[in-house]
C-alpha positions in Angstrom: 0.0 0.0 0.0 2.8 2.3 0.8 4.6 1.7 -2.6 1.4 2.8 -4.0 0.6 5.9 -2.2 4.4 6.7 -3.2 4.6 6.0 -6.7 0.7 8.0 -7.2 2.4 10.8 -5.6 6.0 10.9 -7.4 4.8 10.3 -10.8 2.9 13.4 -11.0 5.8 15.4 -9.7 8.4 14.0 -11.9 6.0 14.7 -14.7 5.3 17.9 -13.9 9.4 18.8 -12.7 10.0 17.2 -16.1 7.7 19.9 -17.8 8.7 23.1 -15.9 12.4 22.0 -17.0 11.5 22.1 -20.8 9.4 25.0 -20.4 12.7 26.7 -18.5 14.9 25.5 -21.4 12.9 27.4 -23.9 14.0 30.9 -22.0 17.1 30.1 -22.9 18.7 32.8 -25.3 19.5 30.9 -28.4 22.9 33.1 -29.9 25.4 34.3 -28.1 27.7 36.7 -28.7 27.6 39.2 -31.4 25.5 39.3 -34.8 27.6 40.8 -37.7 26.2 42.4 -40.5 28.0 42.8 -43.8 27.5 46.6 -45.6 28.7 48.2 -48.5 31.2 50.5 -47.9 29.5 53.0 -49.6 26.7 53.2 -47.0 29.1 54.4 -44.1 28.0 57.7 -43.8 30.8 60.7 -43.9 31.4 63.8 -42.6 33.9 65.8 -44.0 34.6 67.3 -40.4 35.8 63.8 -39.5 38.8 64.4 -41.4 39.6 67.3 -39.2 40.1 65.6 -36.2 42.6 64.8 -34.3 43.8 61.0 -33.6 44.6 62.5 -30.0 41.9 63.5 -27.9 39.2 62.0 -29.8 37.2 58.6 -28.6 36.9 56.5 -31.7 34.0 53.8 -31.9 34.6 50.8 -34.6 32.6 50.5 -37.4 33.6 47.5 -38.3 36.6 45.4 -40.1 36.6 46.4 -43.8 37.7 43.8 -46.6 39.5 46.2 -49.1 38.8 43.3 -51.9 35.4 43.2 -51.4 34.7 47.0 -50.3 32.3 45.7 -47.8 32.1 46.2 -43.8 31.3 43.5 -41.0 30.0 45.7 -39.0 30.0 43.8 -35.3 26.1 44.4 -33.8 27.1 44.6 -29.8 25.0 44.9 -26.5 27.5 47.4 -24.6 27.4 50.9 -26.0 31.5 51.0 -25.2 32.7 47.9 -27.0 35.0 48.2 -29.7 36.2 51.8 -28.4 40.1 53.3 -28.7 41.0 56.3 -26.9 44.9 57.8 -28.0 46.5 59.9 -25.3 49.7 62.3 -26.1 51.8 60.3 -23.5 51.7 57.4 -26.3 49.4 55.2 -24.4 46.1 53.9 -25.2 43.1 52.5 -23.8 39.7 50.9 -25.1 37.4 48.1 -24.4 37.4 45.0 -27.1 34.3 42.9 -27.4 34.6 41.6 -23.8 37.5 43.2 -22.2 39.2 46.4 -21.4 42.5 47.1 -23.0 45.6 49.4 -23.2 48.7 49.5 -24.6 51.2 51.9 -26.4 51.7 53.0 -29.6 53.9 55.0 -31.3 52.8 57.5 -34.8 54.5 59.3 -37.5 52.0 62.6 -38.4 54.0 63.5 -41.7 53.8 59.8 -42.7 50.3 58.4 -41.0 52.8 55.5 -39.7 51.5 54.3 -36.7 52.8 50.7 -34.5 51.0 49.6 -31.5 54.2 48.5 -29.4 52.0 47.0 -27.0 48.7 46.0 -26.5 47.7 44.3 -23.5 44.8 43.4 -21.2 41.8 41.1 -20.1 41.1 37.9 -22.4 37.7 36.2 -20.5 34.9 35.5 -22.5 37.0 37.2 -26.0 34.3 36.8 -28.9 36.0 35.4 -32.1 35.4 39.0 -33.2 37.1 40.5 -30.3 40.2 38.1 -31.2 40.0 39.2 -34.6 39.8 42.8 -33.5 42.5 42.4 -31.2 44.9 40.9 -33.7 44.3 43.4 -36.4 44.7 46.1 -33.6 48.1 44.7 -32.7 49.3 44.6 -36.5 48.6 48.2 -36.9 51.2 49.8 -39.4 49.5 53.2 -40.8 46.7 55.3 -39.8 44.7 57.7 -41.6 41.8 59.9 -41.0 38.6 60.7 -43.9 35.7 62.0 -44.2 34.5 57.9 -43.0 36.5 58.4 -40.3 40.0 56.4 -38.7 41.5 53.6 -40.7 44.1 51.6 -38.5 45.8 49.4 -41.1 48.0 46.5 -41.4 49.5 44.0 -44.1 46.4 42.0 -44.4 43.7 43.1 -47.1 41.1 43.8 -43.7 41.3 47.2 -41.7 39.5 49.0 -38.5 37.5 51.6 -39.7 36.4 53.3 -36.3 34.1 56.7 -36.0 34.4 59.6 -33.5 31.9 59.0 -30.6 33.5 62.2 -28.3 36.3 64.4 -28.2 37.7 65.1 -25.0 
């Protein structure tokens, strides 16, 4: 009688605890991470006062990793409004935030020749996107910089560069 009582009782529960599981499951959010979104280059918007600022003193936003071959941008959607930022200072340093992480490092530029080398680049690597790696090695590779009316260009030797936008100057 006792087995019975028991197993009328737990079978409902299991059921039902069975149930509630699946239904918590389903909250679940299905991606993680970022979404990108390829662009033509063409639909950047400019400003021709972009060109005019300074790589100094102004907070520069990513736009996204352009393929020269291609002419189009993968532009990274992400969920923190300081992602993917780069701030120069006139001591040589710099500091940012990549996908995940905060970051800093040095960098040394030529102004007459746009050459620019990111001697170091350090900082947090927990929960990197594969974006923010990519971002992070492109970043590192930097070997000239220029500044249009799209905004900053950090580029390297591959055929892929940072375009980034002014978001403040300070």
């Amino acid at each position: 009688m006792k087995n019975l009582i028991s197993s009328t009782f737990f079978h409902p529960f299991f059921v039902g605890l069975v149930c509630c599981l699946s239904l918590l499951g389903g909250c679940q959010k299905s991606e993680i991470g970022e979404k990108p979104k390829n662009i033509p280059l063409t639909e950047v918007p400019t400003n021709p006062n972009y060109a005019t600022l300074p790589l100094v003193g102004t907070k520069w936003k990513l736009v996204g990793f352009v393929d020269q071959t291609t002419n189009n941008v993968k532009s990274v959607q992400s969920s923190a409004a300081d992602n993917y930022t780069l701030a120069f200072e006139s001591n040589g340093d710099f500091a940012g935030i990549s996908s995940t992480n905060t970051i800093m490092g040095v960098f040394s530029f030529d102004v007459s020749d746009s050459i620019m080398k990111v001697e170091k680049l350090g900082g947090t690597k927990i929960n990197e996107t594969p974006y923010g790696k990519q971002y992070m090695s492109l970043l590192r590779s930097t070997i000239k910089y220029e500044i249009t009316e799209i905004g900053l260009k950090l580029h390297n030797e591959s055929t892929i560069y940072l375009l980034y936008s002014p978001i403040e100057n300070f």
